[in-house]
N, C-alpha and C positions, 0 to 999 in steps of 0.2 A: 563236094562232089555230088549231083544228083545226077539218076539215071530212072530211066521211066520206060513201062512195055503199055501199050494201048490190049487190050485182052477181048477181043471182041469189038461188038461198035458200042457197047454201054460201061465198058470195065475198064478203069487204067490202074496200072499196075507202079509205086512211085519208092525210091530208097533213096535217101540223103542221108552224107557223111559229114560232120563238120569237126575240126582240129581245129586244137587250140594252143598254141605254147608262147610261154612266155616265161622270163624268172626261175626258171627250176619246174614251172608248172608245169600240165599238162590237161587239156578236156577233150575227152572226142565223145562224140553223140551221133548213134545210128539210129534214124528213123525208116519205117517202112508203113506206106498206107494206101488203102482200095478202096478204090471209090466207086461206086455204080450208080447208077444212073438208072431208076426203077419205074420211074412212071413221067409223063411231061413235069417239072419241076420239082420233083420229088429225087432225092438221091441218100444212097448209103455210103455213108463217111467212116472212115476206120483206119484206125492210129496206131502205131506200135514206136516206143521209141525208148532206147534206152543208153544210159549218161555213165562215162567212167571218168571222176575226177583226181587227182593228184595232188590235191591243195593239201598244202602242211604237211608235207612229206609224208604221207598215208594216202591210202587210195578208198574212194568212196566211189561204189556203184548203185543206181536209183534206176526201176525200169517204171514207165506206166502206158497205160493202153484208154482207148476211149474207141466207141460205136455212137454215132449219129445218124437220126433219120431228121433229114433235116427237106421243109419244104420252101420252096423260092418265089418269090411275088415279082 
């Protein structure tokens, strides 16, 4: 499942869902990330996404995030 809001004319706004099963398993993984758009080729990248696993009959959860200034040639 992705879904996405445009937040202005330089800002989009992005969340993905992804499920997993299989075998008794279980993964789901929600990410959400904003991206801008700051100067001609220049943009800020940012990540949020975090994992709920099932594996082995216990549940494991892992979150992690990342910021990027990243320039475009």
């Amino acid at each position: 499942l992705n879904l996405g809001q445009k937040l202005g004319d330089r800002a989009r706004l992005t969340q993905s869902v992804q499920f997993e099963s299989g075998r008794g398993e279980a993964f789901v993984k929600q990410s959400m990330s904003l991206d801008v758009n700051l100067w001609p080729n220049w943009t800020l990248e940012s990540d949020f996404a975090i994992r709920h696993d099932t594996q082995s009959g216990g549940g494991k959860e892992s979150a992690e995030s990342s910021i990027e200034l990243r320039r475009r040639f």
